[in-house]
TORPA-4810 file (N, C-alpha, C, O; in nm, 3 decimals):
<nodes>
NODE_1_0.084_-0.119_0.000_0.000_0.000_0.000_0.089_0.125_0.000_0.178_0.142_0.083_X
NODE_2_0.063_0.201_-0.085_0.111_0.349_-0.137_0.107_0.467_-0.052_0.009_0.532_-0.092_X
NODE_3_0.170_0.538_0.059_0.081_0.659_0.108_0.191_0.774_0.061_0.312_0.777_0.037_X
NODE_4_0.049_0.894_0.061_0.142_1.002_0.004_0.115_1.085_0.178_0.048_1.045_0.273_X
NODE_5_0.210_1.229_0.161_0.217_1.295_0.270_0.172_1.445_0.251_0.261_1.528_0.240_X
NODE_6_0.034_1.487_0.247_0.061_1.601_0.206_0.007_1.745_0.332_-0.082_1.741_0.416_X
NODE_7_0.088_1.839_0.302_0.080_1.965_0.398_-0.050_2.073_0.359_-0.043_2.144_0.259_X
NODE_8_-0.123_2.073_0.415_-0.265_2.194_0.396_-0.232_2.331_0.518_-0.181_2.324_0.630_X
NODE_9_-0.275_2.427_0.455_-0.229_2.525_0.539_-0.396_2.571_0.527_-0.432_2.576_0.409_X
NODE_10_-0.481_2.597_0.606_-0.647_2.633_0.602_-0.628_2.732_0.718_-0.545_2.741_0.808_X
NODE_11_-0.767_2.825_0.672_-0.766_2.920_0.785_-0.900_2.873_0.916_-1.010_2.819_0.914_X
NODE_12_-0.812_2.930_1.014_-0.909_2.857_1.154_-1.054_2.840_1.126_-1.112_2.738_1.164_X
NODE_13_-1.124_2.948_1.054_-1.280_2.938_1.066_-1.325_2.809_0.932_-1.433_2.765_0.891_X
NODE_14_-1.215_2.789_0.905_-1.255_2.665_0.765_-1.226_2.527_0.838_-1.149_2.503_0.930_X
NODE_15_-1.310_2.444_0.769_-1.331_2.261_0.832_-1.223_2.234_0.714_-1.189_2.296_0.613_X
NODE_16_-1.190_2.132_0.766_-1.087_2.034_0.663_-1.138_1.901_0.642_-1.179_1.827_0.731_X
NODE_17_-1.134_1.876_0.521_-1.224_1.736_0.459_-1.099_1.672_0.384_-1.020_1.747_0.327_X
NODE_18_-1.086_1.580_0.383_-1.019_1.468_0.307_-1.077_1.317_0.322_-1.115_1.255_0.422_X
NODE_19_-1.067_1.279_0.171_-1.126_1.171_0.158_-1.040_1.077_0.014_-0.968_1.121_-0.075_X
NODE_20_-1.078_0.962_0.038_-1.009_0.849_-0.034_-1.144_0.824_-0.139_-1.262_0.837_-0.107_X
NODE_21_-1.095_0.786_-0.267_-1.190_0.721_-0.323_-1.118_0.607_-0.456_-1.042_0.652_-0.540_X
NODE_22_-1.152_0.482_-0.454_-1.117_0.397_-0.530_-1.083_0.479_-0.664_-1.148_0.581_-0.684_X
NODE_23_-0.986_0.442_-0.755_-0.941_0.489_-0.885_-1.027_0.424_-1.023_-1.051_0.475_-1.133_X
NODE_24_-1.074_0.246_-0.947_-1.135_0.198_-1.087_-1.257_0.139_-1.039_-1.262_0.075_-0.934_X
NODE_25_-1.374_0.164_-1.129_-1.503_0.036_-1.075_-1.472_-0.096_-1.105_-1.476_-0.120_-1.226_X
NODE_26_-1.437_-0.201_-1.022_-1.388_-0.294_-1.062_-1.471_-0.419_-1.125_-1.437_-0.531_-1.164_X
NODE_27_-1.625_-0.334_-1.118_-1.695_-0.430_-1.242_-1.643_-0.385_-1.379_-1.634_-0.471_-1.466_X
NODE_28_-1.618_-0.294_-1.399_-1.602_-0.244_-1.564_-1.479_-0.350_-1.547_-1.418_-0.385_-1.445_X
NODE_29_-1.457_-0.409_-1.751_-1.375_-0.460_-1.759_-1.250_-0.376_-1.810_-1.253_-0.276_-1.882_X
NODE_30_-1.148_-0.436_-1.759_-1.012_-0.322_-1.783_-0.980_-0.321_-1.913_-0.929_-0.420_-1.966_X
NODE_31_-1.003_-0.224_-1.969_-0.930_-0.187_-2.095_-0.865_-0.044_-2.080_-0.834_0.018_-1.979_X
NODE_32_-0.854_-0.013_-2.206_-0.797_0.127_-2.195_-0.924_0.253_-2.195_-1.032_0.216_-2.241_X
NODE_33_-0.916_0.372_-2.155_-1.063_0.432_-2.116_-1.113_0.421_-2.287_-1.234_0.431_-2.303_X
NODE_34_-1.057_0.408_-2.371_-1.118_0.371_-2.472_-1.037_0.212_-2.515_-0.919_0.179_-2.527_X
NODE_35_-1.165_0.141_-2.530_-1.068_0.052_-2.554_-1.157_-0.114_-2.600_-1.200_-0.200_-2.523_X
NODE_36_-1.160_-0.109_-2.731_-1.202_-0.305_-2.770_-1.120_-0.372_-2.639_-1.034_-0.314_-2.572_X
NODE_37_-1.166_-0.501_-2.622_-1.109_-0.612_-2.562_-0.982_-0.633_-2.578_-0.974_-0.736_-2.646_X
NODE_38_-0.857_-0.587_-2.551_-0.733_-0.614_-2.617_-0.684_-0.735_-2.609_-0.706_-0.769_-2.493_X
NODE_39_-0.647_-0.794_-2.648_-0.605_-0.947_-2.649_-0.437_-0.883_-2.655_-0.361_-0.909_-2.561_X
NODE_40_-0.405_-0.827_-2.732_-0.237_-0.758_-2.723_-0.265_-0.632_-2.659_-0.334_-0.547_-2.714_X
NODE_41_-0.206_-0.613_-2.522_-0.248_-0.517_-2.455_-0.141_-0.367_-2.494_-0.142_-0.251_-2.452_X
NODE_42_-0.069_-0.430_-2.578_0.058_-0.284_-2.659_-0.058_-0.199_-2.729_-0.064_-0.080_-2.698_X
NODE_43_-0.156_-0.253_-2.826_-0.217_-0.287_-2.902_-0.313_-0.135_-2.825_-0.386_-0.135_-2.726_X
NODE_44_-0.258_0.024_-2.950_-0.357_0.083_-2.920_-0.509_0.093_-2.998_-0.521_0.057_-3.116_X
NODE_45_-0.643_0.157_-2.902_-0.726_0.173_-3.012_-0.706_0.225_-3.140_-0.731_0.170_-3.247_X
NODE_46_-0.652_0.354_-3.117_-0.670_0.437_-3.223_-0.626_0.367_-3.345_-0.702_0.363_-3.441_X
NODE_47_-0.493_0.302_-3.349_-0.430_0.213_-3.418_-0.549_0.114_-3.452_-0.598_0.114_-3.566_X
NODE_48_-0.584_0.051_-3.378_-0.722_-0.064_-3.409_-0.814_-0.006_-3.491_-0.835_-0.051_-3.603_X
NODE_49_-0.886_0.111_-3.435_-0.990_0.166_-3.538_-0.951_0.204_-3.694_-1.016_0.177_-3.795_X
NODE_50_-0.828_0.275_-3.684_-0.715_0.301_-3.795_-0.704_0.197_-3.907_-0.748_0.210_-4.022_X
NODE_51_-0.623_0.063_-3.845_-0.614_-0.056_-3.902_-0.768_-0.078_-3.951_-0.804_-0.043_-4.064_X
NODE_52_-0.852_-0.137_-3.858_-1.008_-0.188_-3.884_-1.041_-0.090_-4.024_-1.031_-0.134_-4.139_X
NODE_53_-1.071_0.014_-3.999_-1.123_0.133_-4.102_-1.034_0.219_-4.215_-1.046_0.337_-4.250_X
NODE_54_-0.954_0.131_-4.251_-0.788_0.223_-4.320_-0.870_0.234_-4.431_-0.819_0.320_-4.502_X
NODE_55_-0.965_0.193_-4.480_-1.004_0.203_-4.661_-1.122_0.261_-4.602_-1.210_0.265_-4.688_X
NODE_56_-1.162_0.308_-4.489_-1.327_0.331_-4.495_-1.337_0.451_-4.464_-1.384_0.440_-4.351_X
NODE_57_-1.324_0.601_-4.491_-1.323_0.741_-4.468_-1.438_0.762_-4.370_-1.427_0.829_-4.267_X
NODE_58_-1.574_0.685_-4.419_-1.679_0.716_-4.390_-1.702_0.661_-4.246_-1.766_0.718_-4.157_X
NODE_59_-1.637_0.536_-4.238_-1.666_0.475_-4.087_-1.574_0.574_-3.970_-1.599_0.614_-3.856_X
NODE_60_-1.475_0.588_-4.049_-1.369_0.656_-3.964_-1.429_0.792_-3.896_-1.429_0.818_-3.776_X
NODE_61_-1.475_0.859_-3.988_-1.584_0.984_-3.979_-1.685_0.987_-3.910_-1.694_1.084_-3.834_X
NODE_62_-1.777_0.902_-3.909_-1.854_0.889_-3.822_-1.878_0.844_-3.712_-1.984_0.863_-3.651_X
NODE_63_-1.758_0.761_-3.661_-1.712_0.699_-3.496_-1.700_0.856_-3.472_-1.795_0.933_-3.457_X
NODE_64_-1.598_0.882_-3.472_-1.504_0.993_-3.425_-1.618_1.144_-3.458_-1.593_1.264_-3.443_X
NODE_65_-1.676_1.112_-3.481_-1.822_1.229_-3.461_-1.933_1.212_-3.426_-2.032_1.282_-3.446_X
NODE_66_-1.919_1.076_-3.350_-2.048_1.013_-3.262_-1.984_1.051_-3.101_-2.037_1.091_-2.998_X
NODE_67_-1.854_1.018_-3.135_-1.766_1.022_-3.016_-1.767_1.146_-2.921_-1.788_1.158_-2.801_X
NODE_68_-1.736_1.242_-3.027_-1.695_1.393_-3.024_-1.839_1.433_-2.920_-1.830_1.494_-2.813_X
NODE_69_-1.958_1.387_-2.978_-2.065_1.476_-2.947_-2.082_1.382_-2.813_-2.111_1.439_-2.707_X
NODE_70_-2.067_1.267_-2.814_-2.156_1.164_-2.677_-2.185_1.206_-2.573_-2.132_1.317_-2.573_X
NODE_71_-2.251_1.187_-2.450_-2.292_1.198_-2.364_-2.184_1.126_-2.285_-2.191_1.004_-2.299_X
NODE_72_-2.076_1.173_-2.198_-2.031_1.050_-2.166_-2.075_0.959_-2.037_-2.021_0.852_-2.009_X
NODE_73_-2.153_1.003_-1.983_-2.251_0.911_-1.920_-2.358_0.867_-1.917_-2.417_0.828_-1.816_X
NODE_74_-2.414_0.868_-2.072_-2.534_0.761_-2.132_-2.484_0.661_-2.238_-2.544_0.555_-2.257_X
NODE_75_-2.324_0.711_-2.339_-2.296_0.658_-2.422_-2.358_0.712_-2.544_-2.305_0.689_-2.652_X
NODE_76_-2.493_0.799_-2.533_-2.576_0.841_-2.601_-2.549_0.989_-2.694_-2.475_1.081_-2.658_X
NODE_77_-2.635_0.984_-2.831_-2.532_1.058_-2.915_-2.660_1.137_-3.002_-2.704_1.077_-3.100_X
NODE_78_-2.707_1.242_-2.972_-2.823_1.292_-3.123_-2.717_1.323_-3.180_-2.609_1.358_-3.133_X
NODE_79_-2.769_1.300_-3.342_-2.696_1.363_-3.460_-2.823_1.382_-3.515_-2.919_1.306_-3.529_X
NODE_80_-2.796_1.557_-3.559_-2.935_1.583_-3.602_-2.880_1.618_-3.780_-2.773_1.658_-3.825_X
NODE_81_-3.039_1.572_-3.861_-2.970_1.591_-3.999_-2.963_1.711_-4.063_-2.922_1.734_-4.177_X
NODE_82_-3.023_1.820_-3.943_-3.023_1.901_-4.033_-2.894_2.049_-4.021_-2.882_2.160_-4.074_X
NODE_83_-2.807_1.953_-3.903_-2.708_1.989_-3.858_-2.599_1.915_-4.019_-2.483_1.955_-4.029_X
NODE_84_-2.638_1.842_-4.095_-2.563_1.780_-4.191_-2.584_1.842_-4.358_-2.680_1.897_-4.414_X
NODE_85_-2.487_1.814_-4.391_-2.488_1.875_-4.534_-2.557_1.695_-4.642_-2.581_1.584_-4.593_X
NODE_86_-2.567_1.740_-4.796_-2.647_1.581_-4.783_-2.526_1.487_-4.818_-2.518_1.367_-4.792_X
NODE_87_-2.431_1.567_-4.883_-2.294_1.420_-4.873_-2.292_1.360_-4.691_-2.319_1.242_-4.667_X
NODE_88_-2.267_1.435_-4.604_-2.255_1.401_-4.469_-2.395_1.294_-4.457_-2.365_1.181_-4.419_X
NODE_89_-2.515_1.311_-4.480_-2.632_1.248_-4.465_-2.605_1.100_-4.520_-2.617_0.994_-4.457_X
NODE_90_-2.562_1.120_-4.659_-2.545_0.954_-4.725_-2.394_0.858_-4.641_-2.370_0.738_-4.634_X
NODE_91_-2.314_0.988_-4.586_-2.166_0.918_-4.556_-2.198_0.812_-4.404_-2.143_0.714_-4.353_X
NODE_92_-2.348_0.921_-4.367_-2.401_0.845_-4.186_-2.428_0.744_-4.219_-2.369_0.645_-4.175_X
NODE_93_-2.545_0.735_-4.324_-2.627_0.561_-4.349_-2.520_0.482_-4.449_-2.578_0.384_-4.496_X
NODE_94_-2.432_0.489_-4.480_-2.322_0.432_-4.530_-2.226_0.383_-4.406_-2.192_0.266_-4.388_X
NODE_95_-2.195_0.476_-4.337_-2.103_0.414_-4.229_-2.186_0.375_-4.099_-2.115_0.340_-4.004_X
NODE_96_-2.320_0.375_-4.077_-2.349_0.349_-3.949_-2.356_0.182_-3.979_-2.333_0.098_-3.893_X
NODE_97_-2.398_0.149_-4.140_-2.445_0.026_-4.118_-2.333_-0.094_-4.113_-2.359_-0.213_-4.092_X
NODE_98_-2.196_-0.034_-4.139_-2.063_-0.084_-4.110_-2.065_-0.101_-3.971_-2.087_-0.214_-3.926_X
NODE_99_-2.045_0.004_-3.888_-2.005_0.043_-3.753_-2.174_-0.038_-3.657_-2.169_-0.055_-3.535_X
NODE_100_-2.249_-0.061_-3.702_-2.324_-0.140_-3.679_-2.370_-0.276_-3.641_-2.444_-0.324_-3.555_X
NODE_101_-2.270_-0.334_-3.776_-2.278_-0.438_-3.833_-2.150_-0.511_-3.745_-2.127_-0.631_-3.736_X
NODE_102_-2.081_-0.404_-3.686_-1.951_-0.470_-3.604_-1.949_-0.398_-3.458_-1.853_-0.367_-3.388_X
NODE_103_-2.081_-0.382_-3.437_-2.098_-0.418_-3.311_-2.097_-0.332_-3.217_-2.120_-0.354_-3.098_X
NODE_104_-2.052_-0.156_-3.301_-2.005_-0.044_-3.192_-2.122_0.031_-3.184_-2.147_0.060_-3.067_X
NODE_105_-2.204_0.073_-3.264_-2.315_0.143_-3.268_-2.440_0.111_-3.293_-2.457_0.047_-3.397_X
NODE_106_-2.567_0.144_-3.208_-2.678_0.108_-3.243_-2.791_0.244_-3.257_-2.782_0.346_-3.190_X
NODE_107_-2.877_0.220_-3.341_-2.921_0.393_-3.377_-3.072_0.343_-3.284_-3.144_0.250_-3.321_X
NODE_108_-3.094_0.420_-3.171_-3.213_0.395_-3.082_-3.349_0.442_-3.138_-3.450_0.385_-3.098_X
NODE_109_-3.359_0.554_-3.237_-3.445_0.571_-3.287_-3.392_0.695_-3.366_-3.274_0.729_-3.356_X
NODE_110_-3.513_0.784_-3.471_-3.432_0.863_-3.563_-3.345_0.942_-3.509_-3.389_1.006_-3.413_X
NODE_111_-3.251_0.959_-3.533_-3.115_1.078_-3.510_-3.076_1.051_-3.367_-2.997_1.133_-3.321_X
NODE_112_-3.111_0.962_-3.292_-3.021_0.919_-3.152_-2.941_0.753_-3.205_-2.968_0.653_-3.271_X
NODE_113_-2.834_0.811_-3.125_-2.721_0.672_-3.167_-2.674_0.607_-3.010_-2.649_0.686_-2.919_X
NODE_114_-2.668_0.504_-2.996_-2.617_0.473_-2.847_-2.468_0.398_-2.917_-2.471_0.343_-3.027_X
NODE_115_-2.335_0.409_-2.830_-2.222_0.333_-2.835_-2.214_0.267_-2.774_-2.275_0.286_-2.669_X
NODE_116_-2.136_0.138_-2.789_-2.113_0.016_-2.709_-2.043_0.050_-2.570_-1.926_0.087_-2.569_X
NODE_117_-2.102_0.041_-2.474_-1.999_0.062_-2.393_-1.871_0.003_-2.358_-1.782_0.063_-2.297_X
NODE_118_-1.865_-0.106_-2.397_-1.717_-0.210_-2.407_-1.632_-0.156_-2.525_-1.514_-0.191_-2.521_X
NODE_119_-1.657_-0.101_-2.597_-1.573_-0.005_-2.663_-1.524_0.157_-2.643_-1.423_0.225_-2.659_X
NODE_120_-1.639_0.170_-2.606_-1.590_0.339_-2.545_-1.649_0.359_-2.401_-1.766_0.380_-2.369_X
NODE_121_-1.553_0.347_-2.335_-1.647_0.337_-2.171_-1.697_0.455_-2.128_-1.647_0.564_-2.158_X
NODE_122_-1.798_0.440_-2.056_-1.872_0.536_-2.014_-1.810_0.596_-1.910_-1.695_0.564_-1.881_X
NODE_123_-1.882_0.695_-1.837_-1.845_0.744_-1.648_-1.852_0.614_-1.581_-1.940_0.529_-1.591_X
NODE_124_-1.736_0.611_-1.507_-1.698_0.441_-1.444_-1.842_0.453_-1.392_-1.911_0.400_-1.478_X
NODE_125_-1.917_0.495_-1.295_-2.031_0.508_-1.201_-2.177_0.493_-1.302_-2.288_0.496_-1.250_X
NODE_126_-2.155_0.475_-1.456_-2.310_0.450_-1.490_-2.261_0.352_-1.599_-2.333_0.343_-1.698_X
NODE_127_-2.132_0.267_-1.594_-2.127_0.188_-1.696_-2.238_0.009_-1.712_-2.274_-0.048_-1.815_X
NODE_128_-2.262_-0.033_-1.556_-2.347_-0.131_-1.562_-2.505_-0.030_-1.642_-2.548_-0.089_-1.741_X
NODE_129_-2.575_0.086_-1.612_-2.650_0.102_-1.681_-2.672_0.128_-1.834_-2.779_0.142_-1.893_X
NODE_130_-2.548_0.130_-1.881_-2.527_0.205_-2.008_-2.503_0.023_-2.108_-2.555_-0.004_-2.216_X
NODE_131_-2.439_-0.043_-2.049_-2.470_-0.180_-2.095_-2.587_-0.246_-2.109_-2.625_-0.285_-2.220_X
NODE_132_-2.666_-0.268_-1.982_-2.806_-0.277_-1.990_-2.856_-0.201_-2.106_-2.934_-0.266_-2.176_X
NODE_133_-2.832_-0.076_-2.147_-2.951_-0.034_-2.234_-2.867_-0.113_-2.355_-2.918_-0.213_-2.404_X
NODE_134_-2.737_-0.066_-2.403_-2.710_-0.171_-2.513_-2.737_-0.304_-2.519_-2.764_-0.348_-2.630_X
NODE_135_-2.736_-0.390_-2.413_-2.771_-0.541_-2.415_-2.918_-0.539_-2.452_-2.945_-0.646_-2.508_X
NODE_136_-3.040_-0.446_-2.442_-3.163_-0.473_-2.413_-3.197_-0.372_-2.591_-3.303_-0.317_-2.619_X
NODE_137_-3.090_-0.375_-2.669_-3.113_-0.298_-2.753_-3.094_-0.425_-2.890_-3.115_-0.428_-3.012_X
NODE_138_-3.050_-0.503_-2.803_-2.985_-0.619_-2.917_-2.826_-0.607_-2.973_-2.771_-0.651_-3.074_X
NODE_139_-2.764_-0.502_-2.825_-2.615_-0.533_-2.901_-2.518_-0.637_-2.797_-2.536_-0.674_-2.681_X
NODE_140_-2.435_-0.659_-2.873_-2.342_-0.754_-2.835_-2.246_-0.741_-2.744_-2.169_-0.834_-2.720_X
</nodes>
């Protein structure tokens, strides 16, 4: 066990609070805060998504702007279309049904997207709920 030592200088009419709190929820499974299942733990995402999507502009584009906008403690994502130009419109239903089809994204209804949470983890503190809704959504 680790202890650190540290000096607070507070003025008399102030209370002093210190408190400990665990670093990981140790239900979430350990990956990297973003992170597929690594089987080679060198093995970064970005590189993975990179590799996975090297010929696909469109998949690449649309993770990384589902990402950008998410909620990060629902996993949850509006993309509205009229926030989109119509190349952007055809590049979404082109790449969602990739990014879909492998397991990272599921579209909950028009213009809301939920992410896997085993791929992009949520706030450690709402990741069992954020699974539930993907498991009960039909994802994997």
């Amino acid at each position: 066990s680790m202890s650190t030592i540290i000096q607070v200088h507070h003025e008399s009419d102030q209370e002093l609070f210190v408190s400990n709190k665990p670093k990981y929820n140790p239900k979430i499974p350990y990956f990297k805060r973003i992170g597929f299942p690594m089987t080679n733990q060198s093995t970064d995402i970005l590189e993975l998504i990179g590799e996975k999507y090297f010929n696909n502009a469109s998949a690449t584009w649309l993770l990384w702007k589902l990402v950008r906008l998410m909620d990060t403690k629902t996993n949850t994502v509006v993309l509205c279309n009229k926030d989109l130009s119509t190349t952007e419109r055809q590049r979404v239903s082109a790449a969602y049904s990739v990014l879909n089809q492998d397991n990272i994204v599921i579209r909950t209804k028009r213009e809301h997207y939920l992410i896997n949470p085993k791929v992009f983890l949520p706030h450690n503190n709402s990741f069992d709920e954020v699974l539930e809704h993907w498991l009960s959504l039909g994802g994997k």
